[in-house]
MITI-510234 format. One record per residue (C-alpha): x, y, z; chain. Coordinates in Angstrom, 2 decimals. Each point is the difference from the previous one (the first is absolute). Layout:
BEGIN
<pt px="X" py="Y" pz="Z" chain="A"/>
...
//
This chain:
BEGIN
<pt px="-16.29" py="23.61" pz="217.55" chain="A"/>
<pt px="-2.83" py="-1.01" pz="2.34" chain="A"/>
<pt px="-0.50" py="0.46" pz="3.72" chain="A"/>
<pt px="1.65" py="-1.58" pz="2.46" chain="A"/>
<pt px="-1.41" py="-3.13" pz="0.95" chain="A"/>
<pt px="-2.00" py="-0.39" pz="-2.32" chain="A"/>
<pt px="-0.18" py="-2.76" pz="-3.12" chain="A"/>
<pt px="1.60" py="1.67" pz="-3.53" chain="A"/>
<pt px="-1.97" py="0.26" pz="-2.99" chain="A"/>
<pt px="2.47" py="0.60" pz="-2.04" chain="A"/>
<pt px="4.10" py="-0.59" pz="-1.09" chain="A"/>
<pt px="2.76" py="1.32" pz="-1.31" chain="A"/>
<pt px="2.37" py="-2.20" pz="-1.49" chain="A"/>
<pt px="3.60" py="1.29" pz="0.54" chain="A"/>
<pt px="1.00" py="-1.25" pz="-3.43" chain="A"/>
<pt px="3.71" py="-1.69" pz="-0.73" chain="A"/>
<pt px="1.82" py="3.28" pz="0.37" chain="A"/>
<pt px="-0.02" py="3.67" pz="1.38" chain="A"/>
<pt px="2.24" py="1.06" pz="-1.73" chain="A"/>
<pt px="-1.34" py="2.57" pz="-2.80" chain="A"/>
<pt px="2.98" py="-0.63" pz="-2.58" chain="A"/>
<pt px="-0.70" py="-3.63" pz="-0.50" chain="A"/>
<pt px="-4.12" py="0.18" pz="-0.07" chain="A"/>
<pt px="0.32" py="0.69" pz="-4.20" chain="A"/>
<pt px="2.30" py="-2.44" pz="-0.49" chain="A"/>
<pt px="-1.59" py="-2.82" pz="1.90" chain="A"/>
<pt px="-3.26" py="0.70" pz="-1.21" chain="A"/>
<pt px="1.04" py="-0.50" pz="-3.92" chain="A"/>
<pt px="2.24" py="-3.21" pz="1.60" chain="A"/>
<pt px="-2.93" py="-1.69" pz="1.41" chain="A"/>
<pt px="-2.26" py="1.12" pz="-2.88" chain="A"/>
<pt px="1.88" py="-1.58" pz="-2.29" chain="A"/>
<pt px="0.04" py="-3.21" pz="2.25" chain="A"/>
<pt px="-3.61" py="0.26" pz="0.29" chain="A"/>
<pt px="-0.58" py="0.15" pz="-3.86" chain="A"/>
<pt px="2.58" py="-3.00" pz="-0.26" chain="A"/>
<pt px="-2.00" py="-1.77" pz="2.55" chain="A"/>
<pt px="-3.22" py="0.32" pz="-1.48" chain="A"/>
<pt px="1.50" py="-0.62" pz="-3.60" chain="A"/>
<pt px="1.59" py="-2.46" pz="0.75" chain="A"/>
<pt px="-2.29" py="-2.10" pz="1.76" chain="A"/>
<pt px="-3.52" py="0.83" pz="-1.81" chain="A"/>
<pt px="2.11" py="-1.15" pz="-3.37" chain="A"/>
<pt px="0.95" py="-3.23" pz="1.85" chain="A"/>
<pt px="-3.84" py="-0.49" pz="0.85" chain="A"/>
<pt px="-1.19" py="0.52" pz="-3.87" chain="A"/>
<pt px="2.72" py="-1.38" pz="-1.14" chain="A"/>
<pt px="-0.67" py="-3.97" pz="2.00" chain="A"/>
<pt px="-3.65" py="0.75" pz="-0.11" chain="A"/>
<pt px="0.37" py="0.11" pz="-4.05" chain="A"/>
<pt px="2.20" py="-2.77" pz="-0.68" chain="A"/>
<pt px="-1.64" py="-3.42" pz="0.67" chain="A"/>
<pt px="3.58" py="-1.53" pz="0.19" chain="A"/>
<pt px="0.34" py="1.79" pz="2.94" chain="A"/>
<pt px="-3.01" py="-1.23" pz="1.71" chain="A"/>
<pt px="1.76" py="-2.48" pz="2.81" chain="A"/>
<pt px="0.04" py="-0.03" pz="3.42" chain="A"/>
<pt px="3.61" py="2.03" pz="-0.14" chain="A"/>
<pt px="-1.48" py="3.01" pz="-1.64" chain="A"/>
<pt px="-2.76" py="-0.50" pz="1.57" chain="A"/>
<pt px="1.36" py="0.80" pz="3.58" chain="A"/>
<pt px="1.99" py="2.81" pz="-2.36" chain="A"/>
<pt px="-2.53" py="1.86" pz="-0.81" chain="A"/>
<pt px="-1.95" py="0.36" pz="3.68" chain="A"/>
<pt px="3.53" py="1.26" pz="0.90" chain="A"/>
<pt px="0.18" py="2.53" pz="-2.72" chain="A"/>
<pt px="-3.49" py="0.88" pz="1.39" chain="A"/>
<pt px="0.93" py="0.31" pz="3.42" chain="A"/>
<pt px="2.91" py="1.74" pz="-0.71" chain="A"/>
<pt px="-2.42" py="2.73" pz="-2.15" chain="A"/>
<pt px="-2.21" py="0.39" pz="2.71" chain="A"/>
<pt px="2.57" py="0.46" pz="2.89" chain="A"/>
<pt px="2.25" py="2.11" pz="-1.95" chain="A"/>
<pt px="-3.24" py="2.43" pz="-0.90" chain="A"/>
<pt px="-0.95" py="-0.43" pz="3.49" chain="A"/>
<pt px="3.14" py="2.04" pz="1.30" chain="A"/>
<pt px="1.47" py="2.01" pz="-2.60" chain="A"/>
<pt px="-2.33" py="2.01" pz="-1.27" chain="A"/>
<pt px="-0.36" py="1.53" pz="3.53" chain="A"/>
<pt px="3.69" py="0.30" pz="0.59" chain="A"/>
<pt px="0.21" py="1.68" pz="-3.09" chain="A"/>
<pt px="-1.91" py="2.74" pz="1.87" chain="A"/>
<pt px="2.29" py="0.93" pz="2.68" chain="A"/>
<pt px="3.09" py="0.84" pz="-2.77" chain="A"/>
<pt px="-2.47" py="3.04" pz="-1.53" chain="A"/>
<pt px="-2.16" py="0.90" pz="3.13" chain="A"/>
<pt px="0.60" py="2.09" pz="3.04" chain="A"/>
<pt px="-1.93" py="-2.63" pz="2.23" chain="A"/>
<pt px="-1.23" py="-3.52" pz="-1.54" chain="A"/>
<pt px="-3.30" py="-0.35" pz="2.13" chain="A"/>
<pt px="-1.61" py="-3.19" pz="0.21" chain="A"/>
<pt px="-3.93" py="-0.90" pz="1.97" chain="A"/>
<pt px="-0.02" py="-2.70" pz="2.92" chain="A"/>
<pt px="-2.39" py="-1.53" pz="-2.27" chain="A"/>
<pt px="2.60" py="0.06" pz="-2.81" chain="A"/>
<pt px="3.58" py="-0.95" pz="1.43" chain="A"/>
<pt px="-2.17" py="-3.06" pz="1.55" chain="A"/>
<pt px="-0.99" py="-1.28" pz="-3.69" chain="A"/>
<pt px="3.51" py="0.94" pz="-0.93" chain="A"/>
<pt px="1.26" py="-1.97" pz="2.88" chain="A"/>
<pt px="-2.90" py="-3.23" pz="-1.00" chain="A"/>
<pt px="1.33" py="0.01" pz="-3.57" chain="A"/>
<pt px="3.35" py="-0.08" pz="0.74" chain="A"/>
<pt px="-0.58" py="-2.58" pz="2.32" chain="A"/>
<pt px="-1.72" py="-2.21" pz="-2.39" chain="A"/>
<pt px="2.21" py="0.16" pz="-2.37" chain="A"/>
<pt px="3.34" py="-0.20" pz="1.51" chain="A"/>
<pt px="-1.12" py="-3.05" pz="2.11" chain="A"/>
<pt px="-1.78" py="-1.22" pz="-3.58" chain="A"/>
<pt px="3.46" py="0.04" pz="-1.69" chain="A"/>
<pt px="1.84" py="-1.52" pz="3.06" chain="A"/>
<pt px="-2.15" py="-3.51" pz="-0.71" chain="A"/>
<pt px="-0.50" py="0.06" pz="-3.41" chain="A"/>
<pt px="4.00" py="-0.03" pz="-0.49" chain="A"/>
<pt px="-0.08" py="-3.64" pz="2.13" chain="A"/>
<pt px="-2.94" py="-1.01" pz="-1.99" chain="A"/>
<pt px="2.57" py="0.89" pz="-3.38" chain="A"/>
<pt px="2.82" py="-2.11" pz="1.98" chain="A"/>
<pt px="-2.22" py="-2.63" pz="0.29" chain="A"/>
<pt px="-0.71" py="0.01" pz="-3.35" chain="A"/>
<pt px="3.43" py="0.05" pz="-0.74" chain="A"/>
<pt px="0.51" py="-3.24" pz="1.99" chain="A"/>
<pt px="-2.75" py="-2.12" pz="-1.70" chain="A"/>
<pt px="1.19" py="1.11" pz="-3.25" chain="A"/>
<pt px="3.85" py="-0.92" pz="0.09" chain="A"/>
<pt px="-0.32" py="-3.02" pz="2.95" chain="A"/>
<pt px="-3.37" py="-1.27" pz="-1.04" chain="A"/>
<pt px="-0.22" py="0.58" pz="-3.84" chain="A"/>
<pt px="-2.27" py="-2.86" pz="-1.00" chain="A"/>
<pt px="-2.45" py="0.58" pz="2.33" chain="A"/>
<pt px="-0.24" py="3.76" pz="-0.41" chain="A"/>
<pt px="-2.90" py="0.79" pz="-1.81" chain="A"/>
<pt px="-2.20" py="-2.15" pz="2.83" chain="A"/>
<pt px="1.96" py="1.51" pz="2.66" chain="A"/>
<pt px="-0.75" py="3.48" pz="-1.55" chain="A"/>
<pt px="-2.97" py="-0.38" pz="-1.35" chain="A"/>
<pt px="-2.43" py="3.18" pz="-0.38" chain="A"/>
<pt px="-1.88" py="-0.68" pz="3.19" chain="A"/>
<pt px="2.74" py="-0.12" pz="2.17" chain="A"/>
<pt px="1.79" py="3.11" pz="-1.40" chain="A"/>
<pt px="-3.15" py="1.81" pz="0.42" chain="A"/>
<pt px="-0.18" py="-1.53" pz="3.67" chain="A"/>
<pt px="3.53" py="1.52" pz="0.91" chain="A"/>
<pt px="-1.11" py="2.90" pz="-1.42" chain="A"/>
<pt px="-2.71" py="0.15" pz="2.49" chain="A"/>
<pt px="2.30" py="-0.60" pz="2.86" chain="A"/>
<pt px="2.09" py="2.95" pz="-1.29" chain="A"/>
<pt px="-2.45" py="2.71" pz="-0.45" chain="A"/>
<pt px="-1.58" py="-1.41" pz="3.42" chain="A"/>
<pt px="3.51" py="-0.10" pz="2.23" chain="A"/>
<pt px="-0.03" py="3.53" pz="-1.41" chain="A"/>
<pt px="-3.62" py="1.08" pz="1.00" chain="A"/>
<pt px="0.41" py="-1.85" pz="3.40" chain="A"/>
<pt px="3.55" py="1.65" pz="0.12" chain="A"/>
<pt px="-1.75" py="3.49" pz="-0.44" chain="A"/>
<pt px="-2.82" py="0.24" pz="1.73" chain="A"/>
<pt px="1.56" py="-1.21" pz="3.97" chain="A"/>
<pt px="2.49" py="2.68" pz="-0.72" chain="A"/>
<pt px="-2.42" py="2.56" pz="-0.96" chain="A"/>
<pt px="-3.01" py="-0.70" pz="2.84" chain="A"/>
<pt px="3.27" py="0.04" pz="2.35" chain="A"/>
<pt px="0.96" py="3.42" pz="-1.47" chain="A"/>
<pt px="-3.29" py="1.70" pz="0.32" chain="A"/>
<pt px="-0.43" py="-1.08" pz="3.62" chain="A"/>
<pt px="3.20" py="2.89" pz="0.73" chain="A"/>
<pt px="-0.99" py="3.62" pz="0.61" chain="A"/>
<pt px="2.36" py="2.07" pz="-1.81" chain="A"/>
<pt px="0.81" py="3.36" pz="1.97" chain="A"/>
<pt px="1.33" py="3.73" pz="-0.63" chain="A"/>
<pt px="3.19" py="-1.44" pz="-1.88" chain="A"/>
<pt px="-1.45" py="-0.86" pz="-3.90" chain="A"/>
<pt px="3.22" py="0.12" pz="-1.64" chain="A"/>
<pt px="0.63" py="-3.29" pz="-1.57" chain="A"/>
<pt px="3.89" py="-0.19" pz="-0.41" chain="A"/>
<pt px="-0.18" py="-2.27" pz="-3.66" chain="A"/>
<pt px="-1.44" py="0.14" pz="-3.16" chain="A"/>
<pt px="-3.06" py="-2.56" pz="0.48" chain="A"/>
<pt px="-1.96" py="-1.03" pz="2.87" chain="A"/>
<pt px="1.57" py="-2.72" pz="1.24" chain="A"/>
<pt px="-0.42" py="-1.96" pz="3.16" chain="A"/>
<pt px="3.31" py="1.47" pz="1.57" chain="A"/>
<pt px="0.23" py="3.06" pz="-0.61" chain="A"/>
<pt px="-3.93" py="0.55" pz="1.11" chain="A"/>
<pt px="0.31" py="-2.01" pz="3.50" chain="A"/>
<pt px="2.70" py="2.90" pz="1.00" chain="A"/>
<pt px="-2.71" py="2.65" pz="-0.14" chain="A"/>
<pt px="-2.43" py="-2.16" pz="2.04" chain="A"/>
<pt px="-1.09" py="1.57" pz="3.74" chain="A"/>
<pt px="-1.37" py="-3.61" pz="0.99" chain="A"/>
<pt px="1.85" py="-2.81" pz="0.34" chain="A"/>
<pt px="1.59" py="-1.83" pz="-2.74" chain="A"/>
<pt px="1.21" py="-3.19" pz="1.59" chain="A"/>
<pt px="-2.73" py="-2.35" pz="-1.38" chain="A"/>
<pt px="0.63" py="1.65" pz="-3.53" chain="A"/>
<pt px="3.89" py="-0.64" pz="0.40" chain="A"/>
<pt px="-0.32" py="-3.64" pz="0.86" chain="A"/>
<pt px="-2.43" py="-0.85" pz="-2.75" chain="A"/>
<pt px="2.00" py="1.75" pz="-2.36" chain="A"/>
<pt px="2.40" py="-1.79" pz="0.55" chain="A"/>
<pt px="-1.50" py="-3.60" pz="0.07" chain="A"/>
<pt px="-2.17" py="0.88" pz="-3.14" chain="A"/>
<pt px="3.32" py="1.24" pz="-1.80" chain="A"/>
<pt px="1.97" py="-3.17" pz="1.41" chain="A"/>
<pt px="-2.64" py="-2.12" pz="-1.90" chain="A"/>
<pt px="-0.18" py="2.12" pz="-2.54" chain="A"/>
<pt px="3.46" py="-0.43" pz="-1.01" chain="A"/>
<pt px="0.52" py="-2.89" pz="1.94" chain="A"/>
<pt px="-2.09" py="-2.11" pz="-1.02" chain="A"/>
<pt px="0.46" py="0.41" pz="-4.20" chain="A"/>
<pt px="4.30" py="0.03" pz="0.79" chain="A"/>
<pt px="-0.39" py="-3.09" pz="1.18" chain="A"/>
<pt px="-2.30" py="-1.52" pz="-2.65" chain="A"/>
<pt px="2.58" py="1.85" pz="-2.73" chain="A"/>
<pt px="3.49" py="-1.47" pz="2.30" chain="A"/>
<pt px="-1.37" py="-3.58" pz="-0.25" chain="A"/>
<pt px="-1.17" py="0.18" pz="-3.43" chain="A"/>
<pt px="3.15" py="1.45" pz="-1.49" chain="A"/>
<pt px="1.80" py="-2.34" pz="1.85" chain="A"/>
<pt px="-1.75" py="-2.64" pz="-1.32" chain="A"/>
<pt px="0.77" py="1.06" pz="-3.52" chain="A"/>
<pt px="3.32" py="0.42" pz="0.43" chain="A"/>
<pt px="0.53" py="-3.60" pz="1.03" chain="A"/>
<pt px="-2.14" py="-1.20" pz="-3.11" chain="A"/>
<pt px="2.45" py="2.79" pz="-2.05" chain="A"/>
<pt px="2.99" py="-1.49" pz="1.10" chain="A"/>
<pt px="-1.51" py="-4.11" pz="-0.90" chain="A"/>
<pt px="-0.31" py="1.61" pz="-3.63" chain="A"/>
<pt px="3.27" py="-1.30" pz="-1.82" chain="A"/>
<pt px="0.05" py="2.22" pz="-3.08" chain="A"/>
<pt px="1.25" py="3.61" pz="0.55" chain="A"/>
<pt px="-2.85" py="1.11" pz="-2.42" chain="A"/>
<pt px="-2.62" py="-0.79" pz="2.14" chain="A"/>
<pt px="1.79" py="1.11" pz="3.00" chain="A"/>
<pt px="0.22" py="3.54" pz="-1.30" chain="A"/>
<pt px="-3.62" py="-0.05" pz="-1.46" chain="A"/>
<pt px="-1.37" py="-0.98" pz="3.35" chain="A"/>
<pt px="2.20" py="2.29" pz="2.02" chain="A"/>
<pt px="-1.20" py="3.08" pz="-2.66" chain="A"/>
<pt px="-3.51" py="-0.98" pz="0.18" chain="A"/>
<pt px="0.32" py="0.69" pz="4.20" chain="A"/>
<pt px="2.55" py="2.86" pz="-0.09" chain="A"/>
<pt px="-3.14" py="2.72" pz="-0.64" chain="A"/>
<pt px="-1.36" py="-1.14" pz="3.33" chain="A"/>
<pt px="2.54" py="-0.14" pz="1.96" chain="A"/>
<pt px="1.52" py="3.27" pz="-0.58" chain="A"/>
<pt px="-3.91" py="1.37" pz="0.53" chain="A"/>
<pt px="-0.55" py="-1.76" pz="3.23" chain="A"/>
<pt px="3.33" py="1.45" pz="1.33" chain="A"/>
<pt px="-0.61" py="3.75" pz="-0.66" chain="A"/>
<pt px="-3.34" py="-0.21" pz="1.27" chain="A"/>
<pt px="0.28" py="-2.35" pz="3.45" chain="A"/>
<pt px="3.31" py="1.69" pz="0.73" chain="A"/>
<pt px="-1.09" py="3.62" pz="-0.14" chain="A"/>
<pt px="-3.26" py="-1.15" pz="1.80" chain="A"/>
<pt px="1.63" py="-1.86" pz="3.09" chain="A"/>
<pt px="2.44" py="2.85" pz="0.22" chain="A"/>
<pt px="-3.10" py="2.35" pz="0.45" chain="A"/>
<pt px="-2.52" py="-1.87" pz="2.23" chain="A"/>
<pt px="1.87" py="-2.55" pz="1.84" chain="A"/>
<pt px="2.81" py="2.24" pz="1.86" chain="A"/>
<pt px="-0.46" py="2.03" pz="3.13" chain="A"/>
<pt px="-1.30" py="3.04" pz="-0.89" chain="A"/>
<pt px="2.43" py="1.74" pz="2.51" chain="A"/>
<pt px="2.72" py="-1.81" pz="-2.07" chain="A"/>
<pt px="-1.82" py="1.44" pz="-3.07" chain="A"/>
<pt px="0.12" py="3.73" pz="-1.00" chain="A"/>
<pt px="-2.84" py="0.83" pz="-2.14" chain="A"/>
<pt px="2.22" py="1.63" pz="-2.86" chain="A"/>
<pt px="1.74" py="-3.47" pz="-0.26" chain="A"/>
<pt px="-3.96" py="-1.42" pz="-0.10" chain="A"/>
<pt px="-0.87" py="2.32" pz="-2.73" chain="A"/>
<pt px="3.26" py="-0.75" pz="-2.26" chain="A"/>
<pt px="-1.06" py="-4.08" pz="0.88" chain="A"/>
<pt px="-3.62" py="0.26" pz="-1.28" chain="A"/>
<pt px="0.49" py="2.02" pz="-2.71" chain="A"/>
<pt px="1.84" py="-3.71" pz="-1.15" chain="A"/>
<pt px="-3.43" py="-1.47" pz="0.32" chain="A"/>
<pt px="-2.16" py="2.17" pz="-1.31" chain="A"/>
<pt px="1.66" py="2.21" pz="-2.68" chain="A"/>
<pt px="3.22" py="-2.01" pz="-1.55" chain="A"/>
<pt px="-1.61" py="-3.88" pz="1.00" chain="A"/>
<pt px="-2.98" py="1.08" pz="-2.19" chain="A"/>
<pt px="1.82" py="1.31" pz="-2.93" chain="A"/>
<pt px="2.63" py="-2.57" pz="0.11" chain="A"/>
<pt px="-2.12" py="-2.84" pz="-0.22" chain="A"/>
<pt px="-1.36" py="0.42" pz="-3.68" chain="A"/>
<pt px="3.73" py="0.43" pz="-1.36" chain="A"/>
<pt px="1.50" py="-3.23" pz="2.43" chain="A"/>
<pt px="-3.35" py="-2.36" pz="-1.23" chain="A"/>
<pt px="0.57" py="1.29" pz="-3.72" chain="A"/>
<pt px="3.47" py="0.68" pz="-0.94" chain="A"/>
<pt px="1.24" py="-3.46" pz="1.27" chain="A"/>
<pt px="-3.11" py="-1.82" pz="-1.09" chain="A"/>
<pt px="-0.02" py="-1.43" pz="-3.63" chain="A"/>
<pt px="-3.79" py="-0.96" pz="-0.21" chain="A"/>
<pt px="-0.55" py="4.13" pz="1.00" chain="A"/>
<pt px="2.26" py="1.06" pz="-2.92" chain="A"/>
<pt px="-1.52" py="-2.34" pz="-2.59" chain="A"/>
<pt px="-3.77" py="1.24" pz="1.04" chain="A"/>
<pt px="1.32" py="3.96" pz="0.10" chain="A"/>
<pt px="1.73" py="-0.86" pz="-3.98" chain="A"/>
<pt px="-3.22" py="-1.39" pz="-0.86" chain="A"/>
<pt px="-2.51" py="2.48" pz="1.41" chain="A"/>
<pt px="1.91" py="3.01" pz="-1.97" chain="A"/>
<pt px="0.47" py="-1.93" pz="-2.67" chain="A"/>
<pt px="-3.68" py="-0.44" pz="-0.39" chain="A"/>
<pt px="-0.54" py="3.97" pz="0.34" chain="A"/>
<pt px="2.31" py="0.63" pz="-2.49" chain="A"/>
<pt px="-1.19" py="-2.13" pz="-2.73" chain="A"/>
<pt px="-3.61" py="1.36" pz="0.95" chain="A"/>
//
């Protein structure tokens, strides 16, 4: 603890429990979802970047979310982790404000690069002779841009708001991460400028790419339903499915954290929500994209079939 008054130098992250029965449990739990994670999505990485059938603007988008989904999961659980084996999980000012960028970037990163994988989706079933012009390689790499860039932009208001707060005696941060919530509680100064653009950035945030993904899936339904055989209804409605059922576990455990009152919002309830988004989105997301995706299995035959005759 520091003095009163004064700005802390340090944390300590409460962790998801207290309660000393469940810490060896939960630690090999979430280790094993970590390893999953990080299996899962670094062999969906080699396994697009080594098949050249694979190189489209689909897998493409794919693979920067298998990225982000590395980078955000090994941005938080490594460190939560921590608190099931240690007595207090410390963590610098310096420190929980890079975890706190990181998570930022990333988080927001996924939030548009799921739209940009709708959109795709949309040119590819309602505008299928045009697609490769539509998606060519310079405008992929141009959403791109605006993806990793929403989620820079995204990042750093929230963190040169954060560091403007003085953070008093109480260091206790009641969750397993810093996060923007939990961190504004043990602020001495004001937090009202931090609470209203939180809440505008995380309207646009998910606002912004719900929107883009409502109007695109709606557009594909209507072309679905103009498609007369029931063959190509089903291929077009599997081809979307993976998306879909991503884009719902990770805006609706998002919006339930961030966009209700926090006095309506008890932070074991925000824990339980973003442990959706960080720890099962992120270790989902390999087995929704691959399981249900044909081109995936075909590339994942191929690649160990090539080992094994070698």
């Amino acid at each position: 603890m520091v003095a009163e008054n004064s700005s802390a130098t340090e944390f300590i992250l409460a962790g998801l429990t207290d309660q000393p029965g469940l810490q060896s449990p939960l630690f090999v739990l979430f280790l094993g979802f970590y390893v999953f994670t990080v299996v899962g999505n670094l062999g969906l990485i080699i396994l697009i970047g080594l098949n050249s059938h694979l190189h489209t603007p689909m897998y493409f988008f794919l693979y920067n979310l298998s990225f982000i989904d590395f980078c955000y999961s090994t941005v938080i659980t490594p460190k939560m982790l921590v608190s099931f084996v240690s007595m207090k999980n410390i963590i610098s000012y310096a420190g929980c404000m890079t975890q706190l960028f990181f998570f930022l970037f990333f988080i927001v990163s996924e939030s548009f690069i799921l739209s940009a994988m709708a959109y795709d989706r949309y040119v590819a079933i309602c505008k299928p002779l045009v697609y490769t012009v539509t998606m060519s390689p310079q405008v992929c790499l141009l959403l791109l841009l605006g993806v990793y860039g929403m989620g820079f932009a995204g990042a750093m208001i929230h963190i040169a708001c954060m560091v403007r707060l003085t953070f008093c005696a109480d260091n206790l941060v009641d969750h397993y991460m810093c996060d923007i919530l939990p961190l504004l509680k043990l602020s001495c100064t004001s937090t009202h400028v931090n609470e209203l653009v939180l809440f505008v950035l995380v309207s646009i945030d998910i606002g912004v790419p719900t929107v883009t993904i409502f109007i695109s899936y709606a557009l594909i339904l209507s072309s679905i339903f103009c498609i007369r055989s029931t063959e190509g209804r089903f291929k077009a409605f599997s081809t979307c499915s993976s998306h879909i059922i991503a884009v719902a576990l990770f805006f609706g455990s998002g919006a339930f954290m961030y966009l209700r009152p926090s006095s309506l919002s008890p932070m074991n309830q925000g824990k339980v929500s973003s442990l959706v988004y960080t720890t099962v989105v992120p270790m989902l997301n390999p087995v929704i994209y691959s399981l249900r995706n044909k081109d995936v299995k075909r590339a994942l035959k191929k690649t160990l079939g090539k080992k094994s005759f070698s």
